[in-house]
C-alpha positions as CSV (number, residue, x, y, z in Angstrom):
1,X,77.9,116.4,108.1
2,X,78.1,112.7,108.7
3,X,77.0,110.3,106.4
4,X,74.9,107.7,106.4
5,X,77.5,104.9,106.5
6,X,80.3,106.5,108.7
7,X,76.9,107.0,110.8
8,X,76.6,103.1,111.1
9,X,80.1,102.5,111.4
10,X,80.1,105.4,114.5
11,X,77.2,102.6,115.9
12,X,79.7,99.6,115.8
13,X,82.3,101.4,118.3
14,X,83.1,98.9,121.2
15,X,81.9,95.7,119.1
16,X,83.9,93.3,117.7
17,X,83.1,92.5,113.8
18,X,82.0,89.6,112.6
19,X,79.6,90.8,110.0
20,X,81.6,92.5,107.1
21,X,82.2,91.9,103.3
22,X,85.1,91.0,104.4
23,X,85.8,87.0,105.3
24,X,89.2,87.6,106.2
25,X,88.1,90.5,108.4
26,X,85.6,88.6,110.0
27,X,88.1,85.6,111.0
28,X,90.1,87.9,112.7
29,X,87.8,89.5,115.0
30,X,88.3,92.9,115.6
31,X,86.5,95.6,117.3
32,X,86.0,98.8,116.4
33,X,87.8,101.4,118.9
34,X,87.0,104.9,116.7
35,X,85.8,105.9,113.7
36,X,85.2,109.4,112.3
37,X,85.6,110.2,107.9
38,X,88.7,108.9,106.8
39,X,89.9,107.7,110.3
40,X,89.3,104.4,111.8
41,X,90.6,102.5,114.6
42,X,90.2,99.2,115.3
43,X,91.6,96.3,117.7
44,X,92.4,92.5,117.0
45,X,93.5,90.0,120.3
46,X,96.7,88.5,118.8
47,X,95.5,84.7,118.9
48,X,97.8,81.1,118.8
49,X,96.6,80.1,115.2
50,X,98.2,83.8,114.5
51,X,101.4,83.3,115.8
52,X,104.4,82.1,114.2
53,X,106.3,79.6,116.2
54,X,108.0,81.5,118.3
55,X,104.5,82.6,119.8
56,X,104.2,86.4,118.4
57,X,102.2,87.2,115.5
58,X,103.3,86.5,112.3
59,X,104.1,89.0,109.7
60,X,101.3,88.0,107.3
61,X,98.8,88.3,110.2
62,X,100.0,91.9,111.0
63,X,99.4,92.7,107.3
64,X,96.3,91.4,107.6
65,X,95.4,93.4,110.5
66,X,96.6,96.5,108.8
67,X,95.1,96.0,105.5
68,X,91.5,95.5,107.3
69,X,92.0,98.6,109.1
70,X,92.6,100.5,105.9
71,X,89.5,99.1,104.4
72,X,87.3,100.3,107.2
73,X,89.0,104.3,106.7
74,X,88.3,104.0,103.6
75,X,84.8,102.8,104.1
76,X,84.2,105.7,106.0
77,X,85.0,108.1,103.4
78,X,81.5,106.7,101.5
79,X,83.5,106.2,97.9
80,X,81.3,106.0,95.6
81,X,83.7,102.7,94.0
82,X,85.4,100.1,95.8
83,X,89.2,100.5,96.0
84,X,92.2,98.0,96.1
85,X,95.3,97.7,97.2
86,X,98.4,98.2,94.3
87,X,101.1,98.7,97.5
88,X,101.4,97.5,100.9
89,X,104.6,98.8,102.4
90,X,105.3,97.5,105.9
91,X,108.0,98.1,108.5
92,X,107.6,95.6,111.5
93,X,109.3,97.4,114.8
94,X,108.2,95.1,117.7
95,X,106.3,91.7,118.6
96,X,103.4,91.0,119.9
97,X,102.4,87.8,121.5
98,X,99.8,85.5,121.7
99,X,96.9,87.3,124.4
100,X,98.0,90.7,123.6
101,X,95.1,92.8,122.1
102,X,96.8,95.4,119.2
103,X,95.0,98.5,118.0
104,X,95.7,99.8,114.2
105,X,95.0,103.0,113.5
106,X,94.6,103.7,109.6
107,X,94.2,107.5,108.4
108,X,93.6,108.5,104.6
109,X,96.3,110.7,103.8
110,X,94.6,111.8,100.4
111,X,92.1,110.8,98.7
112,X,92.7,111.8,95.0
113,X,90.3,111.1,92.1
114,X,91.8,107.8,91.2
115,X,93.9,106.8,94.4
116,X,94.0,106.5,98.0
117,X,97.1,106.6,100.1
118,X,96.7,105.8,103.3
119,X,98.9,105.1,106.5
120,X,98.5,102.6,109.4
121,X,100.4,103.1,113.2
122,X,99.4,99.5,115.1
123,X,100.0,99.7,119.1
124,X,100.3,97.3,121.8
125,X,98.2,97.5,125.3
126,X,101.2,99.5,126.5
127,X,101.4,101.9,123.7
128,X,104.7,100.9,121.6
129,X,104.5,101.1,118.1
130,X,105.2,97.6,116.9
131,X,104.5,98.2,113.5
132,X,103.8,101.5,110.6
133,X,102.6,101.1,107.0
134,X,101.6,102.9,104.2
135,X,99.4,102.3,101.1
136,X,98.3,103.4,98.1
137,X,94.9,101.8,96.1
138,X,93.2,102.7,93.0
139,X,89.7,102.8,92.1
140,X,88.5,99.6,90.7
141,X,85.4,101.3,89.2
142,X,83.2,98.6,90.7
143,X,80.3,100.4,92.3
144,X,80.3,99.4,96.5
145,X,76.5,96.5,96.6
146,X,73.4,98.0,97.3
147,X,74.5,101.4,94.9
148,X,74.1,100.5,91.6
C-alpha cells in the first residue's frame, strides 16, 4: 500500500523542488528522479556558486546534496517523528564540475525504533560514482507539522 505522503512525493517525479521544509533544499534545486518507501532519487545541476575554485563542487555542497536526499527517503517512509542526523560519513571518489547534473540515490538500510541508517551512491551524467555515504539519525521525538 502506498501512503498518503510517498503518494505526493510519487507526484513530484520529474520536477525540481523548490517548495520543501527544507531552505537549504530548496537553494539547491533538485528534482526528483524516483521515489518509492524508503527509496528516493533525486538530481541537483552542480552550479558556479557551488564550486570550489578549481570549478568542481565543493565538498560541503556534495554533503549537502547527500544529506537532502536522505531527508526525502526518509520522508517517504511516513515516520511518525522527525529524524536528525548524529553521523554523516562521506567518501568523495570523483569531481564533478560546474554544468554537470548529479543524481544521489539515498536508500534506508533499516529503520529501527529509535534510528535510521541510511546510505547514499551520487552519480554523474555518465554514471561514475563520484561519491558513497552512509548515515545514521535518531528520532528527535518532535512530531512531523500538520500531525500533532
Amino acid at each position: 500500500m502506498v501512503s498518503k505522503i510517498l503518494e505526493v512525493i510519487q507526484g513530484m517525479v520529474g520536477k525540481e523542488v523548490d517548495n520543501s521544509r527544507s531552505p537549504a533544499g530548496n537553494w539547491l534545486k533538485p528534482r526528483l528522479e524516483s521515489a518509492e518507501r524508503g527509496k528516493v532519487a533525486i538530481s541537483v545541476l552542480v552550479r558556479p556558486e557551488m564550486c570550489n575554485p578549481f570549478g568542481n563542487i565543493h565538498g560541503g555542497m556534495m554533503s549537502l546534496v547527500i544529506d537532502e536526499a536522505i531527508g526525502w527517503a526518509v520522508v517517504s517512509l511516513e515516520a511518525q517523528s522527525h529524524y536528525t542526523s548524529v553521523s554523516l560519513n562521506l567518501d568523495f571518489l570523483y569531481a564533478a564540475p560546474a554544468g554537470e547534473r548529479i543524481t544521489a540515490v539515498a536508500e534506508i538500510i533499516r529503520q529501527g525504533k529509535k534510528i535510521i541508517n541510511a546510505e547514499v551512491h551520487v552519480y554523474n551524467e555518465s554514471g561514475i560514482l563520484l561519491s558513497k555515504a552512509t548515515s545514521n539519525l535518531v528520532v528527535t521525538g518532535m512530531q512531523p507539522a500538520g500531525q500533532a
